[in-house]
C-alpha positions in Angstrom: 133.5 -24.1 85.8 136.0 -21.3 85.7 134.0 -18.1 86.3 134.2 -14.6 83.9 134.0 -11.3 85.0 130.9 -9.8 83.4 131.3 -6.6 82.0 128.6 -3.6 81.4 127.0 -5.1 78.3 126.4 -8.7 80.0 125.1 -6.9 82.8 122.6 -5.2 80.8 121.6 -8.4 79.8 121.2 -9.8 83.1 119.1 -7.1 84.3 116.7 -7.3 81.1 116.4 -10.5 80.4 117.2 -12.1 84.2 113.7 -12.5 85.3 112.5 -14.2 82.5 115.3 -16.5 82.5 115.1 -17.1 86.0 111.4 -18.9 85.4 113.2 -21.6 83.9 116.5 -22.0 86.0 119.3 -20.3 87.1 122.0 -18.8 84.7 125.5 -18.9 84.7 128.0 -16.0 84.1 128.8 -17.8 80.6 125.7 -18.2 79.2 124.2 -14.6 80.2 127.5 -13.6 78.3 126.7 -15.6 75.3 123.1 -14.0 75.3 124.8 -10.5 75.1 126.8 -11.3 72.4 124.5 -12.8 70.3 122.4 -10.0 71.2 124.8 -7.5 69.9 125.6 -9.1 66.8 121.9 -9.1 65.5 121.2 -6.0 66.8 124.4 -4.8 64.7 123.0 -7.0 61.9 120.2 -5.2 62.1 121.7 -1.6 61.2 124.1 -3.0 58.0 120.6 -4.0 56.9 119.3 -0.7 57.3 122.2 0.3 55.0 120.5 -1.2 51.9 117.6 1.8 52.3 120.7 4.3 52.7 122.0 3.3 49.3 118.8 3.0 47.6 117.8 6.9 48.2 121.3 7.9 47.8 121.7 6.0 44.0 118.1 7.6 43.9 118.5 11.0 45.0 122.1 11.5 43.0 120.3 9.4 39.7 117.2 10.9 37.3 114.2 10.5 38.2 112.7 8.6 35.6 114.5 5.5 36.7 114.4 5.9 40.8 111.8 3.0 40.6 114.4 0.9 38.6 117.2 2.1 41.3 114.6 0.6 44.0 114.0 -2.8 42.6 118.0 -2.9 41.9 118.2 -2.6 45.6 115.9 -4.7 46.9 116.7 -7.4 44.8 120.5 -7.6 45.6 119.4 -8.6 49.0 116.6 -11.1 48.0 118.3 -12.4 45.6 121.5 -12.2 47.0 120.4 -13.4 50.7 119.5 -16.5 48.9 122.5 -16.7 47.1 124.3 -16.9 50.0 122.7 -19.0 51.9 123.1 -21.8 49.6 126.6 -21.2 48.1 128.5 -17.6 50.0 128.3 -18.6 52.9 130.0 -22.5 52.5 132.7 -21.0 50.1 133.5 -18.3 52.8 133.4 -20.0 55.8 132.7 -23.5 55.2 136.0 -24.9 56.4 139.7 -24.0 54.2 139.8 -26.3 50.8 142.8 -25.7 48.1 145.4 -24.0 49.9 143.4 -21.3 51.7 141.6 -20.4 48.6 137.8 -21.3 49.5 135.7 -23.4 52.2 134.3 -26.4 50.7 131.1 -27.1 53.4 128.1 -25.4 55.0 126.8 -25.2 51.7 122.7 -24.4 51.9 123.3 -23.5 55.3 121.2 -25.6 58.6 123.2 -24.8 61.8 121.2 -23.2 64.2 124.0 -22.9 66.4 125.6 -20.4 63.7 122.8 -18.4 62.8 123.6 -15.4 64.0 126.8 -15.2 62.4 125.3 -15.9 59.1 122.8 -12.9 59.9 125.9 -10.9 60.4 127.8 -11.8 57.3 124.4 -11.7 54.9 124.2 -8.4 54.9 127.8 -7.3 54.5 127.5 -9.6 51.2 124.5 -8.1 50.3 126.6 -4.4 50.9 129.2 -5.6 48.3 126.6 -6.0 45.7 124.6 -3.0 46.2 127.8 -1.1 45.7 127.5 -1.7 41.8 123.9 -0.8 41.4 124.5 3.1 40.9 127.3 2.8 39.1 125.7 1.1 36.2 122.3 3.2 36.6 120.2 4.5 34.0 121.0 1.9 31.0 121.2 -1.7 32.5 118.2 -4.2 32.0 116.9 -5.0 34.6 116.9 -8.7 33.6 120.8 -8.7 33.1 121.3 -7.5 36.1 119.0 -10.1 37.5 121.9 -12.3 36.4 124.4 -10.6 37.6 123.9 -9.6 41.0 123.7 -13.3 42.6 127.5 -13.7 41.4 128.9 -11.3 44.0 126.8 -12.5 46.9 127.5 -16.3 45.5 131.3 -16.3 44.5 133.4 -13.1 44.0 132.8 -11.3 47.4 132.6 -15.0 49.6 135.5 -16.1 47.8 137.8 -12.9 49.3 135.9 -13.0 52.2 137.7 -16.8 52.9 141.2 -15.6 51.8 141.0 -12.9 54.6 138.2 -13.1 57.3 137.7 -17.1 56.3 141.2 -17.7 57.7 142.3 -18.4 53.9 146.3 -17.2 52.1 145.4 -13.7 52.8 144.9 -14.0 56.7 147.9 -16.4 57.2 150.3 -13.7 55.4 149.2 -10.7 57.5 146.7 -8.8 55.6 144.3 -7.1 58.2 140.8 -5.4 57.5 139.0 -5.0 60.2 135.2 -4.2 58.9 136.1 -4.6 55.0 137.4 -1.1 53.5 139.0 -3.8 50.8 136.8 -6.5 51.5 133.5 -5.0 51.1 133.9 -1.3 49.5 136.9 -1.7 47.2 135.9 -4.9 46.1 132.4 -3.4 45.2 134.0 -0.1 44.2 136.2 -2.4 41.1 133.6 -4.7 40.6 131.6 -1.2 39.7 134.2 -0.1 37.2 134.1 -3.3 35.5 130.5 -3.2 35.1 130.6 0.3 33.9 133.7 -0.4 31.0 131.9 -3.2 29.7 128.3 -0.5 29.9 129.3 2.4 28.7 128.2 5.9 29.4 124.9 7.7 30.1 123.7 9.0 26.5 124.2 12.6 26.3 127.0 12.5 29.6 129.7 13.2 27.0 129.5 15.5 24.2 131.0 15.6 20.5 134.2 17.1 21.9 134.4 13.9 24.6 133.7 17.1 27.3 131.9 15.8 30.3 128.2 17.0 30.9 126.2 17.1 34.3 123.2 15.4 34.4 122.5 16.6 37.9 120.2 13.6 40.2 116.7 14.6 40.6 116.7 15.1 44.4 119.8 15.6 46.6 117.9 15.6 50.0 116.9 11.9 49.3 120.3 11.5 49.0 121.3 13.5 52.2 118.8 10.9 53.8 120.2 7.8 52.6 124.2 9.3 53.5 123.0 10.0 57.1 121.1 6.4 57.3 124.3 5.2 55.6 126.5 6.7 58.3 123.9 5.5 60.8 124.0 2.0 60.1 128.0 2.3 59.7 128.2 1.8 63.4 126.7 -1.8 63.4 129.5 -2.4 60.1 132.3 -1.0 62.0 131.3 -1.7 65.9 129.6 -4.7 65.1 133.1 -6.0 63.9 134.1 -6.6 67.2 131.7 -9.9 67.0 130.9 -9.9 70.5 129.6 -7.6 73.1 131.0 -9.4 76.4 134.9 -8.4 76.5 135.3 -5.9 73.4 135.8 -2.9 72.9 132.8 -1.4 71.1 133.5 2.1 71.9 136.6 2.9 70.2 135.1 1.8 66.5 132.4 4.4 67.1 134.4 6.9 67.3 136.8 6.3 64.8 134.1 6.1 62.6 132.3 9.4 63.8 135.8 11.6 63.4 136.3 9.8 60.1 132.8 10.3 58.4 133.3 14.0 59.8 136.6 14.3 58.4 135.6 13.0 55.5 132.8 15.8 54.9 134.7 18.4 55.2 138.0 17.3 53.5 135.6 17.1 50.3 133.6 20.0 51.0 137.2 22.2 50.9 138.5 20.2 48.2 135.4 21.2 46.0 135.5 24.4 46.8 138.9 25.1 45.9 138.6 23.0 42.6 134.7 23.7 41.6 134.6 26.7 42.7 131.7 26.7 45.8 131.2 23.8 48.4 129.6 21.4 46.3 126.6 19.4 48.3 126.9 16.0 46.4 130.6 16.1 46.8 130.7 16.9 50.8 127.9 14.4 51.4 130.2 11.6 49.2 133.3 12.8 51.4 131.3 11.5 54.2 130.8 8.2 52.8 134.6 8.2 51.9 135.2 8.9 55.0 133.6 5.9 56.1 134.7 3.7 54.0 138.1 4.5 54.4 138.4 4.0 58.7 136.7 0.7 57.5 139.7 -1.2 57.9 141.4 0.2 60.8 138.4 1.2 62.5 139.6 -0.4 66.2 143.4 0.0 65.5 144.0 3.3 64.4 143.9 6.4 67.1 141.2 9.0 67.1 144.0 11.7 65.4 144.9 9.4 62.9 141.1 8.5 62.4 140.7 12.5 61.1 143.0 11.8 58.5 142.4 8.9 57.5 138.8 10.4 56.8 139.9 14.0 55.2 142.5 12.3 53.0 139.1 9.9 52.0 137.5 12.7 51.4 140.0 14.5 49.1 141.1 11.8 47.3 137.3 10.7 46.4 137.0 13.9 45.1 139.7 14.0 42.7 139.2 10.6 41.7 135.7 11.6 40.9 136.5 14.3 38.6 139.6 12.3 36.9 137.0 9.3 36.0 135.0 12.1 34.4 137.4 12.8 32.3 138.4 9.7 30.7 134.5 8.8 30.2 133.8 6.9 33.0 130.3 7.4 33.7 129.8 6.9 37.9 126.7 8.8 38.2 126.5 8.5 42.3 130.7 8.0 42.1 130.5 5.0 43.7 134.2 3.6 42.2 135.4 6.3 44.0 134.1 6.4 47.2 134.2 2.8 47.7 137.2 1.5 45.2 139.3 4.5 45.7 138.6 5.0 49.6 138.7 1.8 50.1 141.8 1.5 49.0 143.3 4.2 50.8 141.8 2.8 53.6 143.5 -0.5 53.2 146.4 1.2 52.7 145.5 3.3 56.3 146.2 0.4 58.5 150.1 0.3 57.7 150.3 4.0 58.1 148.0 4.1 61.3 147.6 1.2 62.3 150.6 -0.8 62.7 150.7 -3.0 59.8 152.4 -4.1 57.2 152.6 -2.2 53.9 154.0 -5.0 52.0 150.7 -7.3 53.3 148.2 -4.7 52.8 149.6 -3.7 49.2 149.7 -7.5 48.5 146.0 -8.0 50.0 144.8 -5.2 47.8 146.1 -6.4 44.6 144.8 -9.6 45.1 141.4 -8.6 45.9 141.1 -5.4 43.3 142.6 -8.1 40.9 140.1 -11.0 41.3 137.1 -8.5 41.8 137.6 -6.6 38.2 138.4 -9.8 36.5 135.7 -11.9 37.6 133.0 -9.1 37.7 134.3 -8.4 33.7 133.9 -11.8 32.8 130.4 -11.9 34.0 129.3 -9.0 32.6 130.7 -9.3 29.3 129.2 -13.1 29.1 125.6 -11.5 30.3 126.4 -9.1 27.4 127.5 -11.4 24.7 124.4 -14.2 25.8 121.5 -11.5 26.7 122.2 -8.1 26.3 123.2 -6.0 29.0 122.3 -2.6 28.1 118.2 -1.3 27.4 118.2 0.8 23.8 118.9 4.0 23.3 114.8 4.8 23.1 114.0 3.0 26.6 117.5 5.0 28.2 115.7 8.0 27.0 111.9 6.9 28.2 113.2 6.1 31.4 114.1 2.7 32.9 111.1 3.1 34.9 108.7 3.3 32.0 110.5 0.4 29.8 111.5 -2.1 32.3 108.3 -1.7 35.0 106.0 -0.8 33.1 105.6 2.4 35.7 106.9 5.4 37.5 108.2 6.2 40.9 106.5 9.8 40.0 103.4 8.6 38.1 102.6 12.7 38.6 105.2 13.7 36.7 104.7 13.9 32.8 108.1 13.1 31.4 108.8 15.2 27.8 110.0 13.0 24.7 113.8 13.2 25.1 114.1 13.6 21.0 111.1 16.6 21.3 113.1 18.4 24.1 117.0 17.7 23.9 118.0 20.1 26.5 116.7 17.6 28.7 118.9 14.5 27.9 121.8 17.6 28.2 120.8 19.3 31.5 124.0 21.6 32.9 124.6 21.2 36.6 127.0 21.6 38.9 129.5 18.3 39.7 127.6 15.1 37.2 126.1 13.5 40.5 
């Protein structure tokens, strides 16, 4: 047997976990390497997981608080729901072999190989990231039973589907289109599904006023959602370094910093950006730019130099702010401005890798069509047919009680006595500072 050099992160495993192997035979050089990298992978597993209590305070924090218990259920449902969604259906469709000319996998369907497992670990939970995406978008005025039905549609079909075509080895991958960690796969895909969801909703009551002007309904706590952007940004590392699949071999270093300058970058290019156009460094804003940033070194995390990675990240930032403020003005209610830091970031960050990275404009323009394409179309379709068969939206009484209150039966803040929206109407009209 041909014998590998073991590197640092094999080592490690060697020296942990030696011993206790040792009790039941020697171990070759291989087989401690396969140990580190399944190690790695479930340990980067692990933090994209963690991600899904990042997005819950940060849709939270940047939402009212009469409906962070709804926001919470949202959450943890797209991974219950959607974990088992995949499991039986993603999973096959993304990487159950290549069926009709690259376009899905066709096997692995209710997944049983043991031998696998850890890369269906892996690729759970960036499915379960897609979907999450959506939730703030369409917060405050979604029942919670529609999107009960919605939800299991990404982890099941739209997201596995573009997930074949690229990572799957599928039409995307065989022309050239590259994406490291998913700034199109994962984040612009959720970022367009989002805006879907939101045409076919509608705005907030009381976001827009008889003039069509926007109005601020400022989120009820922005230091939950300073948490949930730094566990965001923490977990980011097992997204972007956890890319590299394997421990033994790869380089694991060079991700993590991309994604530090870029999520640094991206702070500060929207913190200036706000300044100049709002006036004074706007919190919700610079913590958004760092989530922009992050989403945008998503796809050329490993390829694209440690310069290039601060811009890549400012220009995230900036443009995420704009993009923000121009979907405020034609009445597209984002209230944690998730389209833009994931659809618009990502997009810019798909577009990144031919700048920075070496690749192809004409692939990466084609791959981002396609996948901004399929993702608004198919996420429309569902959520105009939950619509026309169920209802999608709660009334205009329970929007105003709180989705809390109407659809749990509960609050988050059982303390807090909420006033009768039609008794007290500056408070369906509050005046803040950016709408977040």
């Amino acid at each position: 047997m041909r014998r590998r050099v073991i590197t640092a992160s094999a080592l490690a495993a060697l020296l942990l976990f030696g011993p206790l192997a040792g009790l039941a035979g020697a171990q070759t050089t291989e087989e401690v390497a396969t140990a580190a990298n399944e190690m790695w992978l479930v340990l980067a597993a692990v933090l994209v997981f963690l991600m899904q209590a990042g997005f819950t305070l940060v849709e939270a924090g940047f939402t009212r608080a009469k409906n962070a218990g709804n926001i919470i259920m949202k959450n943890v449902m797209d991974f219950s729901v959607g974990g088992i969604a995949y499991w039986a259906i993603g999973f096959g469709l993304a990487y159950g072999g290549s069926s009709i000319g690259g376009f899905l996998g066709s096997r692995d369907f209710f997944f049983d190989d043991t031998a696998r497992a850890s890369e269906w670990f892996f690729q759970v939970v960036f499915a379960a990231t897609a979907a999450t995406i959506i939730s703030g978008a369409v917060a405050g005025r979604v029942k919670f039973s529609s999107y009960l039905i919605y939800t299991p549609f990404i982890t099941a079909i739209i997201y596995p589907i573009v997930t074949h075509w690229t990572w799957g080895g599928g039409w995307l991958a065989d022309l050239g289109y590259y994406d490291f960690a998913g700034s199109g796969i994962v984040h612009m895909l959720g970022g367009v599904a989002a805006l879907a969801g939101v045409l076919v909703i509608g705005p907030r009551i009381g976001r827009y006023g008889p003039d069509g002007k926007p109005r601020a309904i400022p989120g009820h706590s922005l230091t939950l959602g300073a948490l949930g952007v730094f566990i965001l940004w923490f977990g980011w590392y097992g997204f972007n370094a956890g890319s590299t699949l394997q421990s033994v071999g790869a380089d694991i270093a060079t991700p993590a910093v991309t994604t530090t300058l870029a999520a640094c970058a991206g702070a500060v290019g929207a913190m200036f950006t706000s300044w100049f156009v709002v006036g004074k460094p706007d919190v919700g804003f610079t913590l958004n730019g760092v989530l922009a940033g992050l989403v945008a070194i998503t796809a050329g995390a490993d390829v694209i130099g440690f310069g290039g990675s601060i811009i890549v990240g400012a220009v995230g930032g900036v443009l995420m702010t704009f993009s923000v403020i121009g979907f405020e003005r034609i009445r597209i209610d984002d209230p944690v401005g998730a389209i833009s830091v994931h659809g618009t970031a990502g997009l810019w960050g798909v577009m990144a890798v031919a700048i920075f990275g070496g690749g192809s404009f004409i692939d990466q323009a084609v791959g981002a069509l396609a996948i901004a394409a399929w993702a608004f179309i198919t996420s429309f379709l569902v959520f105009k047919l939950v619509d026309l068969l169920v209802g999608i939206r709660v009334s205009p009484e329970e929007e105003k009680a709180g989705l809390d209150r109407s659809e749990h039966g509960g609050e988050a803040y059982p303390e807090f006595v909420f006033q009768e929206q039609v008794a007290a109407p500056e408070l369906l009209d509050p005046v803040g500072s950016n709408g977040h």
